[in-house]
C-alpha positions in Angstrom: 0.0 0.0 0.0 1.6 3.3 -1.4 1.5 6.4 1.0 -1.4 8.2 -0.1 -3.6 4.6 -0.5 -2.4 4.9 3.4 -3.6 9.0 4.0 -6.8 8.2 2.3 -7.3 5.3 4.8 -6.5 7.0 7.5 -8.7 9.8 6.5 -11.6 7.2 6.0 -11.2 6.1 9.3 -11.1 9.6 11.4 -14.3 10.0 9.5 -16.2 6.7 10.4 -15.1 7.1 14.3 -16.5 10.8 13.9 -19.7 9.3 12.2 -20.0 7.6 15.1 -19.5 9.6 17.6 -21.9 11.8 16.3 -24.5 9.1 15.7 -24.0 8.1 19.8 -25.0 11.8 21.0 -27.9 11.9 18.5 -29.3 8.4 20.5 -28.1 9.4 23.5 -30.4 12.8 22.8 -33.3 10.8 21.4 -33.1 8.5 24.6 -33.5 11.7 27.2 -36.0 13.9 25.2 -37.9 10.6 25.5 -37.1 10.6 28.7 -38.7 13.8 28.9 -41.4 13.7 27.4 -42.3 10.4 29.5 -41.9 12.7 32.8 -43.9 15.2 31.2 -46.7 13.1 30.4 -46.5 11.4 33.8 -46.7 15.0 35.6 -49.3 16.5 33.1 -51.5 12.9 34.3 -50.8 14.1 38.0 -51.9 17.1 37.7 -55.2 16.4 35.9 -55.8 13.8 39.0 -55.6 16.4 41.8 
């Protein structure tokens, strides 16, 4: 494998980790405005019960 084959790998793979990374905040973001919504739902039910 020449030396640029080897940059363009390299480049490829900083760009999958990065993918990634990103792709792990977005769940992680989906998972707590869920989250959310759940405890809003769950006080809005509350409060129609008092």
């Amino acid at each position: 494998m020449n030396e640029p084959d080897r940059v363009r790998l390299a480049e490829f793979e900083i760009n999958r980790m990065r993918i990634n990374y990103q792709l792990s905040i977005v769940a992680y973001s989906i998972l707590r405005l869920k989250q959310l919504i759940d405890d809003l739902s769950e006080w809005e039910n509350n409060v129609r019960s008092m």
